[in-house]
C-alpha positions in Angstrom: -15.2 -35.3 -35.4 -14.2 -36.6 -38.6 -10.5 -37.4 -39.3 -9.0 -37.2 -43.0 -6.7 -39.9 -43.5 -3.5 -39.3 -44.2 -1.3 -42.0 -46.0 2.1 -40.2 -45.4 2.4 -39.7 -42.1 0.2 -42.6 -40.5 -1.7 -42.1 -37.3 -3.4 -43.9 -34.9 -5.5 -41.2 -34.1 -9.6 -43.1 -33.6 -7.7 -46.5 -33.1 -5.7 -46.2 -29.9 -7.9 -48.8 -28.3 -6.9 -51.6 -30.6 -4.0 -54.0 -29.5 -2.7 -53.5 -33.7 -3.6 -49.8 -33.4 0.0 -49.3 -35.8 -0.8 -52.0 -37.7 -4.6 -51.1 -38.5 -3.5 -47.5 -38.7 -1.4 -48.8 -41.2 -4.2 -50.8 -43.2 -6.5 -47.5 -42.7 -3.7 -45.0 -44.6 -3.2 -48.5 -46.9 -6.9 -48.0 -48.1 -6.8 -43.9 -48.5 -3.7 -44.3 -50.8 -5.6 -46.1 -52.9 -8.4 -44.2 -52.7 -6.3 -40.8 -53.3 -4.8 -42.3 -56.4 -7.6 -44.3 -57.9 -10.2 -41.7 -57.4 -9.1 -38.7 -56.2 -10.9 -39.1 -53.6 -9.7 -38.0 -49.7 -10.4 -40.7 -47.1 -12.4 -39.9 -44.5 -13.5 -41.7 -41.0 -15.9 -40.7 -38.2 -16.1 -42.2 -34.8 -18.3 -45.4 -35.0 -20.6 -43.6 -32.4 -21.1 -40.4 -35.1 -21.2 -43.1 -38.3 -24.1 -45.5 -36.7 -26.2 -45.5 -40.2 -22.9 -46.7 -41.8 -21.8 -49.3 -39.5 -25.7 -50.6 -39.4 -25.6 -50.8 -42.9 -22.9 -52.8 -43.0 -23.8 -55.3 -40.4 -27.3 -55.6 -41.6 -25.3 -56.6 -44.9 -23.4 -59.6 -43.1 -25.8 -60.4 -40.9 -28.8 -61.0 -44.2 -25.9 -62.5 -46.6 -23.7 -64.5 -44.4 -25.4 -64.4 -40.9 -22.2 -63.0 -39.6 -22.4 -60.9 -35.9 -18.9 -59.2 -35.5 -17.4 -59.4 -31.9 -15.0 -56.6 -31.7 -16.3 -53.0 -31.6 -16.3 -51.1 -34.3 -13.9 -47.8 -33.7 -14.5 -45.9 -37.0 -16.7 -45.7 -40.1 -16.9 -44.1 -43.6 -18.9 -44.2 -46.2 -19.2 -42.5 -49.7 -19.8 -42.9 -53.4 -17.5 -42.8 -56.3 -18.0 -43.8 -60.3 -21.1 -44.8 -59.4 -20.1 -47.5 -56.6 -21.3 -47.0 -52.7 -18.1 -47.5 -50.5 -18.7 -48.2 -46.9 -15.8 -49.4 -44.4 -15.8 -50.4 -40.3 -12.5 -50.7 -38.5 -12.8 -52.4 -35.5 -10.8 -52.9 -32.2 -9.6 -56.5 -33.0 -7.4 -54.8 -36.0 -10.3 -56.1 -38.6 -11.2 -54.1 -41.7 -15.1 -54.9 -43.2 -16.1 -52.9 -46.8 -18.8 -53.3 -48.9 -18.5 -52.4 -52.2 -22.1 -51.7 -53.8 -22.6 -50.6 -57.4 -25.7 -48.7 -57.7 -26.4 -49.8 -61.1 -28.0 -53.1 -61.8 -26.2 -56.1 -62.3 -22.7 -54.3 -60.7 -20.1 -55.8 -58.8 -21.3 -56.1 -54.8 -19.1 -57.4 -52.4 -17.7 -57.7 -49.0 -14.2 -57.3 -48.6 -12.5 -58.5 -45.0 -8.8 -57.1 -44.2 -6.9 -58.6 -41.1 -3.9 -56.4 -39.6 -0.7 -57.2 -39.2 -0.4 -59.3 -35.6 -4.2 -59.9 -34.9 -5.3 -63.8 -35.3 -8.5 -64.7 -37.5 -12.0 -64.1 -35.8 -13.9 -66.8 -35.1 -17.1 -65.3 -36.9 -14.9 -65.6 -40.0 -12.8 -68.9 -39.3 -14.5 -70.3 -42.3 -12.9 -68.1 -44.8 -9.5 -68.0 -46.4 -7.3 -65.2 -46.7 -4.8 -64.5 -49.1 -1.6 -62.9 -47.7 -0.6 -59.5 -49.7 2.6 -57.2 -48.4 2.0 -53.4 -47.9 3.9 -50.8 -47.6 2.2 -48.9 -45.0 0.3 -52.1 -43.0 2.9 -54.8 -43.6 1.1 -58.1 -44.0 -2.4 -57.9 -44.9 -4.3 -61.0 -44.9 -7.6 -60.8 -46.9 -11.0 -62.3 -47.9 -14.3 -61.6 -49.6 -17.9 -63.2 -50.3 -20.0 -61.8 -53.5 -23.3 -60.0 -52.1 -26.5 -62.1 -54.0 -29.5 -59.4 -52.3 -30.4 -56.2 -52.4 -28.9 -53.7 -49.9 
């Protein structure tokens, strides 16, 4: 069942199972505020189980680009197009965020973008990035990296 995430009154409705559920709930509601007043667009998640062509995609990115495996499960999923730019995002137990931003045009931005709750330490998979510390209203702390994507996805 798909939840619609809402930035006001933040939830931890799919995340429950996560020792940061408030915090990641808090980096989830981060995301669709900025999604609601970038784009106009409503953020929407499915259960990891019900997004499994998402959350494929998205490892199959890490694992051809950066031979990254994530440990933690992945709890929820969404993915969706706007201005001409494939969004896809996992949130996962440990309280970590993965998106991939894809332009479908030739010669686009493409990137992977990793968020960190509030309270959770640094995987291991991704101990050899850094993250850049960034306040939030909604998620506190949020501690983030990226790598540029160089293939085709």
């Amino acid at each position: 069942m798909s939840y619609v995430v809402d930035f006001t009154e933040v939830s931890t409705v799919g995340l429950e199972s996560s020792p940061v559920a408030d915090a990641l709930a808090g980096l989830r509601a981060n995301e669709a505020r900025y999604f609601k007043n970038k784009y106009d667009h409503v953020f929407t998640t499915l259960p990891a189980a019900a997004a499994r062509e998402t959350v494929d995609w998205v490892h199959g990115v890490l694992a051809s680009e950066r031979d990254l495996v994530i440990a933690s499960p992945a709890l929820e999923a969404t993915e969706f197009e706007v201005d001409g730019v494939r969004w896809a995002y996992v949130f996962y137990e440990s309280g970590l965020s993965v998106n991939v931003l894809y332009t479908l045009e030739d010669g686009g931005k493409r990137a992977v973008g990793f968020k960190l709750s509030d309270g959770m330490d640094v995987p291991d998979e991704l101990s050899a990035f850094k993250f850049a510390r960034q306040k939030s209203k909604l998620a506190g702390t949020i501690r983030g990296s990226y790598f540029v994507i160089k293939g085709e996805h």
